[in-house]
ROTIFI-786019 format. One line per 3 residues: their letters; for each residue x, y, z of C-alpha. Coordinates in Angstrom, 1 decimal, always signed. Example, Ala and Ser with C-alpha at 12.3 -4.5 7.8 and 13.67 -1.06 7.14 Angstrom:
<rs>
AS	+12.3,-4.5,+7.8 | +13.7,-1.1,+7.1
</rs>
This chain:
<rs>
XXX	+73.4,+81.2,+109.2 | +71.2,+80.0,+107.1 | +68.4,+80.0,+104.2
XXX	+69.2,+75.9,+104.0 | +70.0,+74.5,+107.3 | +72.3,+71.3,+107.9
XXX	+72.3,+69.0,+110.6 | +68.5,+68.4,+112.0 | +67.6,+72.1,+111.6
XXX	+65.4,+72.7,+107.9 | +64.9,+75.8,+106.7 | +63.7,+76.5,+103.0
XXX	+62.6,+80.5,+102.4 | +61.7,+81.7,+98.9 | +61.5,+85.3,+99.0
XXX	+60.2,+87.7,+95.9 | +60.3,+90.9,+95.3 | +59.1,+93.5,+93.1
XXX	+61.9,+95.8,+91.8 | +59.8,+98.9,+91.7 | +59.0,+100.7,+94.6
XXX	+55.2,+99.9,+95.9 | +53.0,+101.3,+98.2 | +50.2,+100.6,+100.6
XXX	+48.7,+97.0,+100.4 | +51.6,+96.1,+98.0 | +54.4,+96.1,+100.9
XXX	+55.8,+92.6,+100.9 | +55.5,+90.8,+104.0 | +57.1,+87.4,+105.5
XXX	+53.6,+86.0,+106.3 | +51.8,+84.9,+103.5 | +52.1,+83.3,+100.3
XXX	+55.4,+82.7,+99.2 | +56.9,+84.7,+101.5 | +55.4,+82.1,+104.4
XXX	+58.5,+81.1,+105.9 | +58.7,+76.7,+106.1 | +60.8,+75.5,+108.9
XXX	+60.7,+72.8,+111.5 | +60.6,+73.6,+115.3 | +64.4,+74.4,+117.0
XXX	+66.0,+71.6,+118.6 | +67.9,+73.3,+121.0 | +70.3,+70.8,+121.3
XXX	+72.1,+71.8,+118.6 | +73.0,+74.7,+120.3 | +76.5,+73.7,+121.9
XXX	+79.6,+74.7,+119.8 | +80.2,+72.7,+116.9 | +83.7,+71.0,+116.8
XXX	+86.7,+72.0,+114.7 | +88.5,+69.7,+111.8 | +91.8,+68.9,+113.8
XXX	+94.5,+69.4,+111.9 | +95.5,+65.8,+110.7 | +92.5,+65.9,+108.7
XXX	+93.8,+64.7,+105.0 | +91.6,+68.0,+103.5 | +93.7,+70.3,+105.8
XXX	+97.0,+69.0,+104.8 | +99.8,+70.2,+102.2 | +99.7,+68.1,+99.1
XXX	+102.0,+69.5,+97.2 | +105.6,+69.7,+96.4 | +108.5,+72.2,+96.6
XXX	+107.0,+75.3,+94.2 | +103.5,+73.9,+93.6 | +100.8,+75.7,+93.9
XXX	+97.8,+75.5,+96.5 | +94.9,+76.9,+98.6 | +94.1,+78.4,+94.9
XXX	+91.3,+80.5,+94.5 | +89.0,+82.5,+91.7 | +87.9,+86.0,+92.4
XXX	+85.7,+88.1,+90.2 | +87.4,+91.4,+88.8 | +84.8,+94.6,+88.5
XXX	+83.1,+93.3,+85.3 | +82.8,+89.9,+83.8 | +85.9,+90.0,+81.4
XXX	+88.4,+89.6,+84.2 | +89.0,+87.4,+87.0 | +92.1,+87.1,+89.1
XXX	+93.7,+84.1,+90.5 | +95.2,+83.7,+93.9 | +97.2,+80.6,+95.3
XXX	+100.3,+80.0,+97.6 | +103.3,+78.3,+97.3 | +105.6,+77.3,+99.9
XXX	+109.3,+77.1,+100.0 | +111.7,+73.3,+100.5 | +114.4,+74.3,+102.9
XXX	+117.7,+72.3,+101.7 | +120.4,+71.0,+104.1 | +123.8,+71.3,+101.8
XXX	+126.4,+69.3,+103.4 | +130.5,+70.7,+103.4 | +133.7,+70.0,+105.7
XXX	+133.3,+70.6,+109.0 | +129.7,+70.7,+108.8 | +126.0,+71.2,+107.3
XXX	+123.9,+74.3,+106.6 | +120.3,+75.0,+105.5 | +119.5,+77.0,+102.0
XXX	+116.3,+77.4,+100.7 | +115.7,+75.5,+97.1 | +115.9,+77.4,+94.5
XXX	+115.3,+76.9,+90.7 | +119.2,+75.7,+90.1 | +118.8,+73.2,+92.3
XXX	+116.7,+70.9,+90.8 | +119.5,+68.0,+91.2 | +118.3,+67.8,+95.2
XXX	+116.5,+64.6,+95.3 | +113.3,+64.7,+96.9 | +114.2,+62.4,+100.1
XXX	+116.9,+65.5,+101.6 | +113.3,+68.0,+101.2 | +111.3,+68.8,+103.8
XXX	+108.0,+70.7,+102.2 | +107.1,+73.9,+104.2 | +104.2,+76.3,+103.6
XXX	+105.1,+78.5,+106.2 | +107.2,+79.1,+109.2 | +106.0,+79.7,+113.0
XXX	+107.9,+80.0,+116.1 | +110.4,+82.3,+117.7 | +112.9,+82.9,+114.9
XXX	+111.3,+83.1,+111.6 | +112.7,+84.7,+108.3 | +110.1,+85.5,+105.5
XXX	+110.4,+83.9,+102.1 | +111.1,+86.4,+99.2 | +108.2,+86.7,+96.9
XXX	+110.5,+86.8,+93.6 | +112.0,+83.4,+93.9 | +109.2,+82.6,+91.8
XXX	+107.0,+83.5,+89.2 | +103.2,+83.9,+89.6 | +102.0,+83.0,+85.9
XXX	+98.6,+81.7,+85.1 | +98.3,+79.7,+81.8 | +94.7,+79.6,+80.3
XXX	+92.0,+78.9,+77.6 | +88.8,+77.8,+76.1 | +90.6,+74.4,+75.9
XXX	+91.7,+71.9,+78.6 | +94.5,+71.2,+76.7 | +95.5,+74.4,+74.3
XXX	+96.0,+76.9,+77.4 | +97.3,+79.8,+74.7 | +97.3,+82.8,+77.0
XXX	+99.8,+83.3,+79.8 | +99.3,+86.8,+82.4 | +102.0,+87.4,+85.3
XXX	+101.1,+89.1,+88.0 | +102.8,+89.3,+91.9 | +102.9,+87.9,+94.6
XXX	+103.9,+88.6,+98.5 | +104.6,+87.4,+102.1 | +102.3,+88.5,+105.1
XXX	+103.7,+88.3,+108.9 | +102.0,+88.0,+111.9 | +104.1,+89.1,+115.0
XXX	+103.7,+89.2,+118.6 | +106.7,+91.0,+120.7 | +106.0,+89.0,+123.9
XXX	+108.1,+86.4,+125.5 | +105.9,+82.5,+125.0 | +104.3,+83.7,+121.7
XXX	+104.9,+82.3,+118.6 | +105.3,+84.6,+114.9 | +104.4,+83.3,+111.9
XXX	+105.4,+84.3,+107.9 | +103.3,+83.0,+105.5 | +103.9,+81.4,+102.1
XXX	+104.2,+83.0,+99.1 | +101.0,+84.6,+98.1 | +100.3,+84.9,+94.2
XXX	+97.7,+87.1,+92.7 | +97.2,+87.4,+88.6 | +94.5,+89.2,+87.0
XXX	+93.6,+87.2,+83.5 | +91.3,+90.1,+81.3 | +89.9,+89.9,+77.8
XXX	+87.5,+87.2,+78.8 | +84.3,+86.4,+77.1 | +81.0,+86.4,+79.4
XXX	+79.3,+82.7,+80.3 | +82.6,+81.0,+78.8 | +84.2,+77.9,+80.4
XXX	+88.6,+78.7,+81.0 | +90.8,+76.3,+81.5 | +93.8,+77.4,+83.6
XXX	+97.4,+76.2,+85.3 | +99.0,+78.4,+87.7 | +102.2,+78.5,+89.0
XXX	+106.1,+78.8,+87.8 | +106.5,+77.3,+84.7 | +110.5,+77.8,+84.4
XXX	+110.9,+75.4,+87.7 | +108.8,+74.0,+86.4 | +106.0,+74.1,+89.6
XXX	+102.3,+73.8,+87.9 | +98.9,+73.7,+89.4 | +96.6,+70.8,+87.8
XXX	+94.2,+72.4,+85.5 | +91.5,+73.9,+86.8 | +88.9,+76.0,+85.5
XXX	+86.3,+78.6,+86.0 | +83.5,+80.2,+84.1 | +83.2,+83.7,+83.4
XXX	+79.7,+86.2,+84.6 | +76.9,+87.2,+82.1 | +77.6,+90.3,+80.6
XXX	+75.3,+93.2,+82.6 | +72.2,+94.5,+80.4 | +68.9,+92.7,+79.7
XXX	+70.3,+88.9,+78.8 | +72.6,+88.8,+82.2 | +70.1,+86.3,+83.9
XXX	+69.7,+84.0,+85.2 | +72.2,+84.0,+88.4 | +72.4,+81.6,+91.0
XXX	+74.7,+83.4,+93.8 | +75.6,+81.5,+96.9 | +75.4,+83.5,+100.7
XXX	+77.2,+82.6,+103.3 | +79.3,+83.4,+106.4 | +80.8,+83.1,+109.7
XXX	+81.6,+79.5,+108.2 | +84.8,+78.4,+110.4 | +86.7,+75.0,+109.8
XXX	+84.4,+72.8,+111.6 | +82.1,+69.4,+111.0 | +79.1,+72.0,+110.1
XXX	+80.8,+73.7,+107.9 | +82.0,+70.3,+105.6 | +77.9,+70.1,+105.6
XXX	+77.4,+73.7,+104.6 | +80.0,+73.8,+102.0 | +78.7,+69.8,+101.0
XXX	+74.9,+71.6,+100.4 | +76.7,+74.8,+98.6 | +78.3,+72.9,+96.4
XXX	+75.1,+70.9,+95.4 | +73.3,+74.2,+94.7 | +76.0,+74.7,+91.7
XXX	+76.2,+78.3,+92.3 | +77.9,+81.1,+89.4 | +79.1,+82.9,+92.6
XXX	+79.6,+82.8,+96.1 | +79.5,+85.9,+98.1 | +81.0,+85.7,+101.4
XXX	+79.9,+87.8,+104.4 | +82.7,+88.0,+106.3 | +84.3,+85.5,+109.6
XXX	+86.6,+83.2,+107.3 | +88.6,+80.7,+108.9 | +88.5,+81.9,+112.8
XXX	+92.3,+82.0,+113.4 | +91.5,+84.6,+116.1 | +90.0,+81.6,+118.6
XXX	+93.2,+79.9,+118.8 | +96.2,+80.7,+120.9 | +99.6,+81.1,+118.7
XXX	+100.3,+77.6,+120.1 | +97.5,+76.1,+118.2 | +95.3,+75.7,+121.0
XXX	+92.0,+76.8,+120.7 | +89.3,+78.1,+122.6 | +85.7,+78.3,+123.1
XXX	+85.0,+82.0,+123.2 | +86.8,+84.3,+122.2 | +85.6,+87.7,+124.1
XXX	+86.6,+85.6,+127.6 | +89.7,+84.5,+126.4 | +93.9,+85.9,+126.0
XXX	+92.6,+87.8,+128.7 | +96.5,+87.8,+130.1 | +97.9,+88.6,+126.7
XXX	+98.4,+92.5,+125.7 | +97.4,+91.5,+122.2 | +94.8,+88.6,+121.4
XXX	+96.5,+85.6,+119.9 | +95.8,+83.6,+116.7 | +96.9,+80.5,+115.2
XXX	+97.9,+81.9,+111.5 | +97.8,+78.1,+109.8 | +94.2,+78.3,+110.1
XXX	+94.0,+80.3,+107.2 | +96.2,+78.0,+105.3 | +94.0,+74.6,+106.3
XXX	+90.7,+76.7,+105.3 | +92.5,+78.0,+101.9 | +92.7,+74.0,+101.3
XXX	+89.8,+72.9,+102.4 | +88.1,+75.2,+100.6 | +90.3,+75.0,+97.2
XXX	+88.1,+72.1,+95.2 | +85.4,+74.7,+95.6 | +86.6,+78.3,+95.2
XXX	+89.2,+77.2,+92.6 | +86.4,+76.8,+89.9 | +83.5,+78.7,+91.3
XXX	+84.7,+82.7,+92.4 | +84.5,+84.1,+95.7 | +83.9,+87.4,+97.1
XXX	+84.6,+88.1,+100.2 | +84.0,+91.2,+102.6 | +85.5,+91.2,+105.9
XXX	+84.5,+90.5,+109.2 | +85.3,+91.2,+113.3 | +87.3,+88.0,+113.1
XXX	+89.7,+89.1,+110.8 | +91.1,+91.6,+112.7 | +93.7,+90.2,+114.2
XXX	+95.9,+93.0,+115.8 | +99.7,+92.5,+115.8 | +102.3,+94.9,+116.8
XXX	+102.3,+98.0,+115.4 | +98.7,+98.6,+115.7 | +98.9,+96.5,+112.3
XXX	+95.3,+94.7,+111.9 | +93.5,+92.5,+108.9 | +97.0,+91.8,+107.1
XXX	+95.7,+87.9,+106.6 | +92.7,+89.4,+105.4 | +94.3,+91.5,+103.2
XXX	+97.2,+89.4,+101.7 | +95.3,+86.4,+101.2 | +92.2,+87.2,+99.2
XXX	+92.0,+89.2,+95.8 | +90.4,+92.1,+95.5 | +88.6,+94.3,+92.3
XXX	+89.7,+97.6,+94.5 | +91.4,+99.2,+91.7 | +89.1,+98.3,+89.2
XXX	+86.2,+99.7,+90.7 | +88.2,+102.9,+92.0 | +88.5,+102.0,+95.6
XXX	+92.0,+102.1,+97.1 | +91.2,+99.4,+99.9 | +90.8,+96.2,+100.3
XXX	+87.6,+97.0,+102.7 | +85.5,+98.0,+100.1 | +85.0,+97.4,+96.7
XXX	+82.0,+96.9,+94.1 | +81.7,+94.6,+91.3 | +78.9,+93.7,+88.9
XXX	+77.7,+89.8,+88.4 | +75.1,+89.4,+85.3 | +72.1,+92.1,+86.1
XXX	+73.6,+93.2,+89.5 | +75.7,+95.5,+91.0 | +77.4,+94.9,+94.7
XXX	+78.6,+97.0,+96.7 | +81.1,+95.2,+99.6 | +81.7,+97.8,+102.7
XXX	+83.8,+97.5,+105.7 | +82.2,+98.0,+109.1 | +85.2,+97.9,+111.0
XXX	+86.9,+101.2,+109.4 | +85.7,+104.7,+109.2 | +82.5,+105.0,+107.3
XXX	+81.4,+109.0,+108.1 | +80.8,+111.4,+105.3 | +84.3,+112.9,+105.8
XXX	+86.0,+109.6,+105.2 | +87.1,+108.4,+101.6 | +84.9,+105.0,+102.1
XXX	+81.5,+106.7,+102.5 | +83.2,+109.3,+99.5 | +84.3,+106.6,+97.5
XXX	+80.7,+105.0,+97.7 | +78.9,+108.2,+96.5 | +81.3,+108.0,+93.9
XXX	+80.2,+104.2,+93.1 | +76.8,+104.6,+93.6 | +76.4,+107.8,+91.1
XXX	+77.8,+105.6,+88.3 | +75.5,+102.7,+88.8 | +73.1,+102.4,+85.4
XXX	+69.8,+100.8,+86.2 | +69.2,+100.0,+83.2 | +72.3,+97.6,+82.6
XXX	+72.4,+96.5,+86.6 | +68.9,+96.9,+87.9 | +69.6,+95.0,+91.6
XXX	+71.8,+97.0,+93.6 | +72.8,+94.7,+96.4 | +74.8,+96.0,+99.2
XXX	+77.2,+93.4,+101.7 | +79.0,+94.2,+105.1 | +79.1,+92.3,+108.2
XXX	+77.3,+93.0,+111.3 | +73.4,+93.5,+110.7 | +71.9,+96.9,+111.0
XXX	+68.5,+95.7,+112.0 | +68.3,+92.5,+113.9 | +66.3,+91.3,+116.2
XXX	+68.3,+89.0,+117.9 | +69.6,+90.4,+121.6 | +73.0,+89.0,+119.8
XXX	+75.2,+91.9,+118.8 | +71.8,+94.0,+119.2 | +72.4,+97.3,+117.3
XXX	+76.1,+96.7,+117.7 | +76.2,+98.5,+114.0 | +73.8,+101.2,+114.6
XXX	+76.6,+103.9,+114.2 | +77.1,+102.5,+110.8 | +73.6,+102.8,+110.2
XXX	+73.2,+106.5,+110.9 | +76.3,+107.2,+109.1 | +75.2,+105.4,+105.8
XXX	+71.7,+104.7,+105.4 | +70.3,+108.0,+104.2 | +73.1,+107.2,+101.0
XXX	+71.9,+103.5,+100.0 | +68.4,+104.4,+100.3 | +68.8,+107.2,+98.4
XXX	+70.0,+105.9,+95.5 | +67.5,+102.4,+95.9 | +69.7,+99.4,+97.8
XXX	+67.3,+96.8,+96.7 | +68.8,+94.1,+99.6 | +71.9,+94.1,+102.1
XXX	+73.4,+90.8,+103.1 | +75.1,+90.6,+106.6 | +76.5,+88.1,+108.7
XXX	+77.4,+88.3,+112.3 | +74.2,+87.2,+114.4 | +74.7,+83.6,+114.0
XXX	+71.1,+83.0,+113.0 | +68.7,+83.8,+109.9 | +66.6,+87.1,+109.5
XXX	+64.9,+88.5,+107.1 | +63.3,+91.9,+107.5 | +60.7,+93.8,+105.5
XXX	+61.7,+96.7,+103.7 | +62.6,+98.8,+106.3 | +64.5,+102.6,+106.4
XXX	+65.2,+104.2,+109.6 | +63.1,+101.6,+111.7 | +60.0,+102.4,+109.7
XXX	+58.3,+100.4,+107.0 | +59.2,+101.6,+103.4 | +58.3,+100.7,+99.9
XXX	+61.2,+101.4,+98.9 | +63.5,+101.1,+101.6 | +65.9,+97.7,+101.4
XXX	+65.7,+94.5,+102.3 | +68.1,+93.4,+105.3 | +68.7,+89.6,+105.1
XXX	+71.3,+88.1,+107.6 | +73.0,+85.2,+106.8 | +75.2,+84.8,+110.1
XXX	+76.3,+81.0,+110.6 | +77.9,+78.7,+107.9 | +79.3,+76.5,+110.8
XXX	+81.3,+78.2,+112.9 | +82.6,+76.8,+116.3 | +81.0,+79.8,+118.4
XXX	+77.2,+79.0,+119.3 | +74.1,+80.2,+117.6 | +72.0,+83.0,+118.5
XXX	+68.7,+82.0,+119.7 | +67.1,+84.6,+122.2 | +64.9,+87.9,+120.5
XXX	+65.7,+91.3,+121.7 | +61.7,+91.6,+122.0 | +61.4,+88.4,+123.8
XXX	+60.0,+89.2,+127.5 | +62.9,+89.9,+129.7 | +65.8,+89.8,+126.8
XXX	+65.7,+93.3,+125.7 | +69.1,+94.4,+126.3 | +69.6,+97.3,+129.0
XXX	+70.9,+100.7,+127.5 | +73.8,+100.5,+129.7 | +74.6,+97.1,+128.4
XXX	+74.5,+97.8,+124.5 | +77.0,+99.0,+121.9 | +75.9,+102.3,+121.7
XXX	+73.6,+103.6,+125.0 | +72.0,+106.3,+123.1 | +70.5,+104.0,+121.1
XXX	+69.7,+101.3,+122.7 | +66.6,+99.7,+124.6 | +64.4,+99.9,+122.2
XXX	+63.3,+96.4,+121.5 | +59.8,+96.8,+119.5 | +61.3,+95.3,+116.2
XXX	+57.7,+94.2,+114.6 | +57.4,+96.8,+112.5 | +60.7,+95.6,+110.4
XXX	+60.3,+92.0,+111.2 | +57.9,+88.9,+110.1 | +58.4,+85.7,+111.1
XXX	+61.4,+84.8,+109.2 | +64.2,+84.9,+112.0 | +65.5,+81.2,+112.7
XXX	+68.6,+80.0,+114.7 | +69.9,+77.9,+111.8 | +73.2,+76.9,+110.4
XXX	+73.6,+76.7,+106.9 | +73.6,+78.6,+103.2 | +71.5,+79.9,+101.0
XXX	+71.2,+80.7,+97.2 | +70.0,+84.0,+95.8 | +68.6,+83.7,+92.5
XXX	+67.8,+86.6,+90.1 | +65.7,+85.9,+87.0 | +64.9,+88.2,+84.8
XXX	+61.2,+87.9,+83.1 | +58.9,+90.9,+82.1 | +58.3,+92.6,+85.7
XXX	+62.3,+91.3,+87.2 | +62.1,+89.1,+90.5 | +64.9,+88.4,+92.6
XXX	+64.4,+84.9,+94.7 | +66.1,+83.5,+97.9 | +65.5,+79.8,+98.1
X	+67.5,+76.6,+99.4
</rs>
C-alpha cells in the first residue's frame, strides 16, 4: 500500500480538501496542482512476493522472563482521556522432582525459590495435547504518571487465553499466552504518561514505557499527524514500512486490516505462497498462531508508545472448529466497543483531536436489519461537527477500485451502506485490500459528487502476497461478470469518472495530516 513507497518504488501524494461541500468547477481532481500525483515509473520487478522474517530473527524472539510482560501495545479508548493497555505474558513450566519420579507444575507466585536454570520460558503451547493457562494466575495492573519515575496511579483490568483448534488427525492446536487488557482514564489531552505493566506482587514488570494522550476535540484539536497502513505482514518490506512510519512520528496509527498473515502458514509452521490455492486437502484452512506473537514483538517498540487502531481484515478470519472465526483478532487487540456503544469488536468509533472515525467490519452482516448498520446510525446521529468536523470512515476491502484485484468484491457492502455515510457527510474512507494505492475523487454511487467521500486505499505495507498491478479498465482486464464477486454487478469497468491518475502499485505508508486554519484542510502526504 502506499502514499510513501519503500524499496525502489517513490510515491509522495499531497491531497487537499475543502471541508465544505462544492460544486461545479470546484470538484477536486487528482490532476493538477497539488493534487498532481509525483511518482517514478513501476519497476515491475518488484513484483515477486516479498520474503518473510524467519523466525530466529532476534526482533521475533521472547525476551522476557517467567511473568514479564510483552508484545505490549497502546490503544485509544473513545475520547482522548482514556487509553487501554494490552500485553501478554507467558507461563515457566516447573519440573518438581519426588521419590520415584519427576512431574511438571506451572510456576506460580510461591515459588519464587525455583532458580532460573530448572525454567523453561513459554509464551504459548502448540501441538497435540495442549492445556490453556488460567488468566488469574496473574494480575493485569498498569502503573502510570506524568513522571518517569513517580508512576502514582495504578488501574487493574483482565486478562484471557484464546485457542485455536483443529479436530483433524496431523494438525497442530495452539493456546495462547495470557492476554492483559487495562483501560487507564482520567487522562489529560497532549500529555506525556509514563507507565509499567504487569504483576507487581510477583513481582513481573514491564520497563517503562510511555505514551501521549490525543488533543481534546473542538477548535484547538490540531494539528494531527495519523499514520495509514495495512496488509503489512512480517516480512523484509514491512521492517522498511514500519522503519519510514516510525520516521514520520505519527500521534496515531490507524490500521486497515491484514495484521500478521497467520492464515498463509500451515499449523506446522510452514508457509505458503498463496493462500486461495492452498490447504486445499484440509476441511478447515490452517494457520501458524505464533505469527501473531512474533508480529506483537516486532511491532512492540512502536505500538507500545504510539496507539494503534486496528479494524479487521479477510486474513483474520481464521475458522476453527465450531464455526468459531476472528478469536486472534479478537483476543489480541483492545478495543473502545463499549465506550462508543458498540457490542463488538468489528466495529467501533473513536475521536482523535478534530476527528471522528468510524471502524466497520466487512466480513459480518452490515444490512439495515442488522445491529452494525443500527449501531452506526446510532453513531453517526451523535457526531457534532462542530467539535469533530472530519468524519473519517475505515473498513477493509475498497468499494471503488480500479484495480481488476478484488474488483467490486465489496460492492454488497456498498449498496447496503453508502446511502448512510453519505448522508450524514463521510468526508474520506480508508481501505486496504488491493495491494496497491488509489485515490478516487469524491465519488457516491459511481457518480461524481461534491459532497460525496473520498475513497483512498492504502492496501500493502509489506505483505508476502504480490502487488496488484493490472486496471479493471485496462484493454482486455475487465473482469467477466461470471468471474466477479457479485455477477449482477459486475463488468462494468469505465472507472474514469471516480478516478484520476493517482492509482500506483506501491508498497508502503502514508501520513494523514489534518490542520486546522481558517477554511480546515485535511492533507495526505509522505
Amino acid at each position: 500500500m502506499g502514499v510513501a513507497s519503500v524499496s525502489a518504488i517513490s510515491l509522495a501524494v499531497l491531497a487537499a480538501f475543502s471541508f465544505l461541500c462544492v460544486d461545479g468547477d470546484g470538484i477536486p481532481t487528482t490532476l493538477d496542482g497539488p493534487f498532481k500525483p509525483v511518482t517514478v515509473p513501476l519497476d515491475t520487478s518488484f513484483r515477486g512476493n516479498a520474503v518473510d522474517l524467519p523466525h530466529t530473527d532476534p526482533r521475533l524472539q521472547r525476551t522476557v522472563q517467567g511473568f514479564e510482560p510483552e508484545q505490549i501495545s497502546v490503544t485509544l479508548s473513545a475520547t482522548y482521556d482514556s487509553v487501554w493497555i494490552s500485553w501478554v505474558t507467558g507461563y515457566t513450566p516447573v519440573k518438581l522432582r519426588f521419590h520415584g519420579g519427576s512431574r511438571p507444575m506451572f510456576l506460580a507466585k510461591k515459588l519464587l525459590f525455583v532458580s532460573p536454570e530448572t525454567m523453561k520460558i513459554r509464551e504459548f503451547q502448540i501441538g497435540d495435547n495442549i492445556k490453556p493457562l488460567d488468566p488469574k494466575s496473574v494480575a493485569s495492573q498498569v502503573f502510570y504518571g506524568k513522571k518517569k519515575h513517580r508512576l502514582v496511579h495504578m488501574s487493574n483490568g483482565h486478562s484471557l487465553v484464546y485457542n485455536q483448534l483443529y479436530p483433524f488427525e496431523g494438525l497442530q492446536n495452539y493456546t495462547s499466552g495470557i492476554i492483559h487488557h487495562v483501560r487507564l482514564t482520567g487522562l489529560e489531552p497532549e500529555t506525556v504518561y509514563y507507565y509499567q505493566c504487569g504483576d507487581a506482587s510477583i513481582p513481573a514488570l514491564s520497563d517503562i514505557h510511555h505514551f501521549k494522550t490525543m488533543a481534546a476535540s473542538g477548535p484547538r484539536g490540531y494539528p494531527n499527524r495519523i499514520a495509514v497502513v495495512g496488509d503489512l505482514g512480517l516480512t523484509y518490506n514491512t521492517t522498511s514500512t514500519i522503519s519510514h512510519l516510525m520516521s514520520n512520528d505519527p500521534d496515531l496509527i490507524v490500521f486497515v486490516g491484514d495484521v500478521c498473515y497467520a492464515n498463509m502458514y500451515l499449523t506446522n509452521g510452514t508457509g505458503s505462497d498463496c493462500y486461495s490455492c492452498s490447504f486445499s486437502q484440509t476441511p478447515i484452512h490452517e494457520t501458524y498462531q505464533p505469527r501473531w506473537d512474533y508480529w506483537g514483538r516486532f511491532m512492540q517498540p512502536l505500538i507500545s508508545k504510539i496507539p494503534i487502531m486496528v479494524v479487521e481484515g479477510n486474513h483474520e478470519i481464521e475458522e476453527q472448529a465450531e464455526n468459531q472465526t476472528f478469536v486472534a483478532y479478537s483476543s489480541r487487540f483492545a478495543f473502545p466497543s463499549k465506550e462508543s456503544g458498540s457490542s463488538s469488536t468489528f466495529y467501533y468509533s473513536f475521536n482523535a483531536g478534530g476527528i471522528h472515525f468510524i471502524m466497520l467490519g466487512a466480513y459480518i452482516s452490515y444490512d439495515k436489519s442488522e445491529e452494525q448498520y443500527k449501531w452506526l446510525e446510532r453513531d453517526l446521529k451523535k457526531v457534532d461537527r462542530k467539535v469533530t468536523p472530519w468524519l473519517v470512515a475505515t473498513w477493509h476491502p475498497p468499494w471503488y477500485s480500479t484495480y481488476k484485484s478484488h474488483y467490486r468484491e465489496a460492492e454488497c457492502m456498498r449498496v447496503a451502506m453508502e446511502d448512510l455515510l453519505y448522508n450524514y457527510g463521510v468526508d474520506i474512507v480508508f481501505s486496504g485490500h488491493v495491494h496497491a494505492y488509489e485515490r478516487s475523487n469524491r465519488v457516491y454511487n459511481y457518480t461524481l459528487d461534491p459532497c460525496g467521500p473520498v475513497h483512498i486505499t492504502v492496501g500493502d505495507g509489506g505483505n508476502r502476497e504480490k502487488m496488484a498491478i493490472p486496471h479493471a479498465d485496462e484493454p482486455g482486464q475487465c473482469p467477466e461478470p461470471s468471474t466477479t464477486p457479485d455477477k449482477y454487478m459486475g463488468g462494468f469497468c469505465a472507472f474514469n469518472f471516480t478516478s484520476g491518475l493517482q492509482r500506483v502499485a506501491s508498497v508502503g505508508t502514508g501520513s494523514l495530516i489534518i490542520v486546522h486554519t481558517e477554511k480546515p484542510v485535511l492533507a495526505m502526504a509522505s
